[in-house]
Structure formats: structure tokens, C-alpha cells
C-alpha positions, 0 to 999 in steps of 0.5 A: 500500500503506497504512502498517503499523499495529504490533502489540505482543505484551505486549498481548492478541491476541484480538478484544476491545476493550482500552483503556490504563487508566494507565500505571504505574512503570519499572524495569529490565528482566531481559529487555532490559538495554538498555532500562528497562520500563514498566507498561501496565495494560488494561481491557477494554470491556464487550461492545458498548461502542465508546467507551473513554471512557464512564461504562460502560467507566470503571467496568467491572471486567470484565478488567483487565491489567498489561503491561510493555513497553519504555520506547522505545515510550512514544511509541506508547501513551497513556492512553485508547487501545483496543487489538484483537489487539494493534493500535491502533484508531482511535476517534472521541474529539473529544467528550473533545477539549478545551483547558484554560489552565493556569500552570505555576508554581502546580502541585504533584505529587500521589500518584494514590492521596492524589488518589483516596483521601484528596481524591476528587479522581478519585470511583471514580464517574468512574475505576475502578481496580480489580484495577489498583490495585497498580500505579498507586496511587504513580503521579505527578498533576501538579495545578494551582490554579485559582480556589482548587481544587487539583485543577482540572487534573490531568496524570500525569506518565507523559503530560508524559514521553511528551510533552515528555521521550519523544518518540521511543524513544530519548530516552526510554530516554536519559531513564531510563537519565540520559544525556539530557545525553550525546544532544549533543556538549556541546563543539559544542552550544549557544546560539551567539547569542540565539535560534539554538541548535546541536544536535551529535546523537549518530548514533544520534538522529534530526534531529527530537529536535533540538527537544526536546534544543535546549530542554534546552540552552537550559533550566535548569528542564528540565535540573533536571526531567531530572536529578529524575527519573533521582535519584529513580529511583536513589535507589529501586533503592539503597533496594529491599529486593530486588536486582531492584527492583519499578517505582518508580511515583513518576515525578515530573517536571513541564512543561519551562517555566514560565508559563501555556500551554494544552494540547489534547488528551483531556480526561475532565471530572470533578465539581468540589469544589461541586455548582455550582462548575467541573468538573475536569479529567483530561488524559489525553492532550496533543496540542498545547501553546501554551508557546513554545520559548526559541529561534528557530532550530534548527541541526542537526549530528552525529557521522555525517551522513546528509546527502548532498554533492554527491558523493553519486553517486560510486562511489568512495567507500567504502561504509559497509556491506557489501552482501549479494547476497541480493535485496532483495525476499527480506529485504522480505517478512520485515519484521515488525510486532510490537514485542517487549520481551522480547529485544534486537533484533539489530544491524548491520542497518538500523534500521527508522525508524518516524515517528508524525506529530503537529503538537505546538507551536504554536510550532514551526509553519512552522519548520523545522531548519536543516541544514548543507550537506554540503562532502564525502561520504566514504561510499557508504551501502549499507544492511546487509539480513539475510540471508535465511536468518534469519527475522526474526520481530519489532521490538525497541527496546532498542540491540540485541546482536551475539549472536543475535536474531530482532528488527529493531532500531527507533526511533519518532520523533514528527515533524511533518507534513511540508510538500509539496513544491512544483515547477514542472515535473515531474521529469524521467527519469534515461534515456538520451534525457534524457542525449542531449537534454543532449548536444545542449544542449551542443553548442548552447550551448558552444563545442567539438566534441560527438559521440555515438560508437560502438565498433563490434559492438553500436553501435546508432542512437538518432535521428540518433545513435549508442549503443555497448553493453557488451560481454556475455561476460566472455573469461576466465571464457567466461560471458555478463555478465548485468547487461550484457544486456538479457534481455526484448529480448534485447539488450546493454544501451547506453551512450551516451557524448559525446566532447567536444573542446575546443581540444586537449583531449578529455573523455567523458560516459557515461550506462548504459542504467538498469533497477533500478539507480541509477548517475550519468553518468561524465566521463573523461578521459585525464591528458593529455587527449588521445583515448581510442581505441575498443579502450581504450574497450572495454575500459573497458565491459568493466571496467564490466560485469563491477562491474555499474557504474562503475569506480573511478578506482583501477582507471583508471590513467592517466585522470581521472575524476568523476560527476555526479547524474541527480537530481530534475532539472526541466529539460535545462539543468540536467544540460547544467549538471551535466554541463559543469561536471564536464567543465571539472573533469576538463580543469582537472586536466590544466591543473594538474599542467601547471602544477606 
């Protein structure tokens, strides 16, 4: 199944071509408190144009169109783009593809109006605004000086932004709201020695804004940039005649570096100031930038780690969210596709994570984040879903309300393509015969007693071994346990478990037979580390089935207990590993308190 292409439902919803003419100012937003709103301005294509780009579509005035949309989608729109019933259209545009040398210390900001109008800098021949006029003529152009032309390159602001400042919603929204500095922990960020840089995010962030935000840290000229633009921004709503300010259009706010760089990306030439002189050029789109970053290594920490420990698997640990016991196939088919910048999305759901892949600096390629391990999890991460009742009927990118809302909170991040993952040997199955040839490794290879055991009614052969199974009737309710009954063989579902004698001292490993659900293999064993009998262990089943699962060691007085991964495993010895190294763990203990 291909990848969602996503809709947003300021823009027109019919079958013509529109294409994103400029992008205006930013204000606050009536609708969406959370989240500034930004001008879009369309320009519909002549009929049968196609490309976006060409004389006929830059001088049309056929429809033009002002939107306002969230400041958090600015990393999924750019000047240039077409746009049919309110989606993306992809368009061939590697004639306009280019790279341009520029030295960003001889650059200055010019209002697009004083460019167009008073310097000609962009001839109405070559870019027709038109009934757009209104709302992009105090727009920012960063100019810069070459070979005595003032306007030999010229960049809006609203696109270094988008690229340098905005890369994912809500940097963006952090940007405009002046809490770009509040995106980090300042106590437990910052260049630790030359060229590493610590990045303590905030939860709400993702890993990847650790790059924009290390370079923040690590840059006096982009903290100051930054700082600008959120003053400007408030000096023009303290000085609006209305209290609900019109967008200030003057966004200016220049590259985060100084010295010369080159930019790829959409490039629309222009005439130059002389008939036989260079053209000039309108970057209206940055792709890829050659500007190096002042670090070299990038360490990523943050409030609320999603990271997984080694504990990942154990079903002790509290979970974070409440799980709802609507099935998730119900929920899947409510996921919308279209961004709406009228309402807060509604929070204490998942967030829906959506990545645009762009391999922006040159500099970072082949680099990649450095992620602490993580020494202990502390939660089980059980996704909040919603419930099934409520019809979630779009996306929002504001930060969300805990009142009522029909809109999945979602975050755009822009991230790098992702390298491929090599392996040497295919991963293997987390089943029970994976678990029964790790058993017999064991048993090969260490030195103690290993049997795989049965509990009497509902013992099964699997080879040369013995499965028990879980029992299926729950006696104080008279019911059938249906997670422990296999209902298209119409069987009990196994479970396969390993007593291990070594010296005086027993220990267990289980592993359930796996349909839909992810479990990990259980190592028990009893305080005293002596056998545990058939009754009790059936008893234990019965505790397992009836949670669906494990039973946490609370519920197991008197006994021992850990878990181990079944995860990306690529050979038998490796889980024989996993699993003996827990069972020495669980004996160790005994040894211990022994001890004291």
C-alpha cells in the first residue's frame, strides 16, 4: 500500500491545476490559538498548461487565491508547487533545477514590492502578481551582490524559514510563537567539547530537529536571526491599529551562517540589469545547501525517551497509556488525510508522525545522531487509539485541546533518507520451534539438566518433545478463555516451557504459542529455587490466560521472575544467549538474599 499523499482543505478541491504563487505574512490565528497562520496565495494554470513554471502560467491572471493555513505545515508547501483537489502533484521541474554560489555576508533584505516596483528587479514580464498583490507586496527578498548587481540572487525569506528555521511543524510554530530557545533543556544542552554538541529535546520534538536546534546552540548569528524575527513580529501586533492584527508580511530573517555556500534547488532565471550582462536569479525553492554545520557530532537526549532498554519486553512495567479494547483495525480505517487549520486537533491520542524525506546538507551526509543507550525502561508504551465511536474526520497541527475535536493531532518532520539496513542472515521467527531449537542449544552447550515438560490434559508432542497448553475455561466465571484457544484448529493454544536444573537449583523458560500478539519468553523461578510442581504450574497458565499474557511478578508471590526479547534475532545462539543469561539472573537472586 503506497504512502498517503495529504490533502489540505484551505486549498481548492476541484480538478484544476493550482500552483503556490508566494507565500505571504503570519499572524495569529482566531481559529487555532495554538498555532500562528500563514498566507498561501494560488494561481491557477491556464487550461492545458502542465508546467507551473512557464512564461504562460507566470503571467496568467486567470484565478488567483489567498489561503491561510497553519504555520506547522510550512514544511509541506513551497513556492512553485501545483496543487489538484487539494493534493500535491508531482511535476517534472529539473529544467528550473539549478545551483547558484552565493556569500552570505554581502546580502541585504529587500521589500518584494521596492524589488518589483521601484528596481524591476522581478519585470511583471517574468512574475505576475496580480489580484495577489495585497498580500505579498511587504513580503521579505533576501538579495545578494554579485559582480556589482544587487539583485543577482534573490531568496524570500518565507523559503530560508521553511528551510533552515521550519523544518518540521513544530519548530516552526516554536519559531513564531519565540520559544525556539525553550525546544532544549538549556541546563543539559550544549557544546560539551569542540565539535560534539548535546541536544536535551523537549518530548514533544522529534530526534531529527536535533540538527537544526544543535546549530542554534552552537550559533550566535542564528540565535540573533531567531530572536529578529519573533521582535519584529511583536513589535507589529503592539503597533496594529486593530486588536486582531492583519499578517505582518515583513518576515525578515536571513541564512543561519555566514560565508559563501551554494544552494540547489528551483531556480526561475530572470533578465539581468544589461541586455548582455548575467541573468538573475529567483530561488524559489532550496533543496540542498553546501554551508557546513559548526559541529561534528550530534548527541541526542530528552525529557521522555522513546528509546527502548533492554527491558523493553517486560510486562511489568507500567504502561504509559491506557489501552482501549476497541480493535485496532476499527480506529485504522478512520485515519484521515486532510490537514485542517481551522480547529485544534484533539489530544491524548497518538500523534500521527508524518516524515517528508529530503537529503538537505551536504554536510550532514553519512552522519548520523548519536543516541544514548537506554540503562532502564520504566514504561510499557501502549499507544492511546480513539475510540471508535468518534469519527475522526481530519489532521490538525496546532498542540491540540482536551475539549472536543474531530482532528488527529500531527507533526511533519523533514528527515533524511534513511540508510538500509544491512544483515547477514535473515531474521529469524519469534515461534515456538525457534524457542525449542534454543532449548536444545542449551542443553548442548551448558552444563545442567534441560527438559521440555508437560502438565498433563492438553500436553501435546512437538518432535521428540513435549508442549503443555493453557488451560481454556476460566472455573469461576464457567466461560471458555478465548485468547487461550486456538479457534481455526480448534485447539488450546501451547506453551512450551524448559525446566532447567542446575546443581540444586531449578529455573523455567516459557515461550506462548504467538498469533497477533507480541509477548517475550518468561524465566521463573521459585525464591528458593527449588521445583515448581505441575498443579502450581497450572495454575500459573491459568493466571496467564485469563491477562491474555504474562503475569506480573506482583501477582507471583513467592517466585522470581524476568523476560527476555524474541527480537530481530539472526541466529539460535543468540536467544540460547538471551535466554541463559536471564536464567543465571533469576538463580543469582536466590544466591543473594542467601547471602544477606
Amino acid at each position: 500500500m503506497g504512502q498517503a499523499v495529504y490533502a489540505i482543505d484551505a486549498f481548492p478541491d476541484d480538478d484544476l491545476l493550482w500552483r503556490i504563487e508566494w507565500i505571504g505574512g503570519v499572524g495569529y490565528n482566531t481559529s487555532v490559538p495554538s498555532e500562528p497562520q500563514i498566507d498561501v496565495c494560488l494561481a491557477q494554470l491556464p487550461k492545458g498548461e502542465k508546467n507551473p513554471l512557464s512564461a504562460r502560467a507566470r503571467s496568467s491572471q486567470v484565478e488567483k487565491r489567498t489561503v491561510k493555513i497553519g504555520v506547522g505545515l510550512l514544511p509541506y508547501v513551497w513556492i512553485g508547487s501545483v496543487w489538484q483537489k487539494r493534493r500535491p502533484v508531482i511535476t517534472n521541474l529539473s529544467a528550473y533545477r539549478g545551483r547558484v554560489s552565493i556569500d552570505a555576508t554581502s546580502l541585504r533584505m529587500v521589500a518584494l514590492g521596492m524589488a518589483t516596483s521601484r528596481d524591476n528587479a522581478i519585470p511583471r514580464s517574468s512574475y505576475l502578481f496580480g489580484a495577489s498583490w495585497p498580500n505579498v507586496c511587504r513580503t521579505i527578498l533576501v538579495a545578494v551582490e554579485q559582480d556589482g548587481d544587487p539583485y543577482a540572487v534573490m531568496v524570500p525569506t518565507a523559503e530560508i524559514i521553511r528551510f533552515y528555521y521550519g523544518p518540521s511543524t513544530r519548530l516552526a510554530q516554536a519559531l513564531f510563537w519565540g520559544e525556539y530557545r525553550n525546544m532544549f533543556n538549556a541546563d543539559r544542552s550544549g557544546v560539551f567539547k569542540e565539535g560534539v554538541v548535546r541536544v536535551h529535546l523537549r518530548r514533544w520534538l522529534e530526534d531529527e530537529d536535533s540538527w537544526t536546534l544543535a546549530r542554534y546552540i552552537c550559533s550566535p548569528l542564528m540565535q540573533s536571526e531567531v530572536s529578529e524575527l519573533y521582535r519584529n513580529l511583536q513589535v507589529y501586533q503592539i503597533n496594529s491599529p486593530n486588536l486582531i492584527s492583519q499578517l505582518d508580511q515583513a518576515l525578515r530573517c536571513s541564512f543561519p551562517f555566514a560565508g559563501p555556500t551554494i544552494i540547489q534547488g528551483i531556480c526561475l532565471r530572470l533578465p539581468g540589469p544589461t541586455p548582455d550582462g548575467p541573468p538573475r536569479w529567483l530561488v524559489l525553492r532550496i533543496e540542498q545547501c553546501s554551508a557546513p554545520f559548526p559541529f561534528d557530532l550530534v548527541i541526542v537526549d530528552r525529557d521522555n525517551s522513546s528509546a527502548r532498554g533492554p527491558n523493553v519486553e517486560d510486562e511489568n512495567l507500567i504502561a504509559a497509556w491506557a489501552k482501549t479494547e476497541k480493535p485496532e483495525s476499527e480506529v485504522e480505517e478512520q485515519t484521515p488525510e486532510v490537514f485542517c487549520s481551522n480547529e485544534e486537533p484533539r489530544r491524548g491520542l497518538e500523534p500521527l508522525r508524518i516524515d517528508l524525506i529530503e537529503n538537505r546538507f551536504e554536510y550532514l551526509s553519512g552522519k548520523a545522531l548519536l543516541k544514548e543507550e537506554k540503562v532502564l525502561q520504566h514504561y510499557r508504551h501502549i499507544p492511546m487509539k480513539a475510540d471508535a465511536n468518534q469519527m475522526l474526520t481530519g489532521l490538525g497541527t496546532g498542540q491540540g485541546t482536551w475539549g472536543t475535536s474531530n482532528l488527529l493531532l500531527t507533526k511533519l518532520t523533514t528527515v533524511p533518507t534513511p540508510a538500509p539496513k544491512r544483515r547477514d542472515a535473515p531474521v529469524l521467527p519469534a515461534n515456538l520451534e525457534t524457542f525449542v531449537k534454543a532449548i536444545e542449544l542449551l542443553a548442548e552447550q551448558r552444563s545442567c539438566e534441560v527438559g521440555l515438560i508437560g502438565l498433563g490434559r492438553g500436553d501435546s508432542s512437538f518432535g521428540p518433545h513435549t508442549l503443555a497448553s493453557f488451560p481454556t475455561h476460566d472455573p469461576r466465571k464457567g466461560k471458555r478463555i478465548a485468547w487461550a484457544w486456538i479457534k481455526r484448529e480448534k485447539r488450546p493454544r501451547r506453551v512450551a516451557i524448559a525446566e532447567v536444573g542446575l546443581e540444586n537449583k531449578f529455573a523455567y523458560a516459557l515461550e506462548i504459542e504467538r498469533t497477533n500478539q507480541e509477548h517475550s519468553i518468561l524465566v521463573l523461578a521459585r525464591e528458593d529455587s527449588q521445583r515448581i510442581a505441575a498443579d502450581r504450574l497450572q495454575a500459573i497458565m491459568l493466571m496467564c490466560a485469563l491477562k491474555r499474557g504474562w503475569v506480573p511478578e506482583e501477582q507471583l508471590p513467592g517466585y522470581r521472575r524476568k523476560t527476555t526479547t524474541h527480537r530481530d534475532l539472526v541466529t539460535i545462539s543468540v536467544l540460547e544467549s538471551r535466554i541463559w543469561r536471564k536464567i543465571v539472573k533469576v538463580l543469582e537472586k536466590r544466591s543473594a538474599s542467601a547471602g544477606n
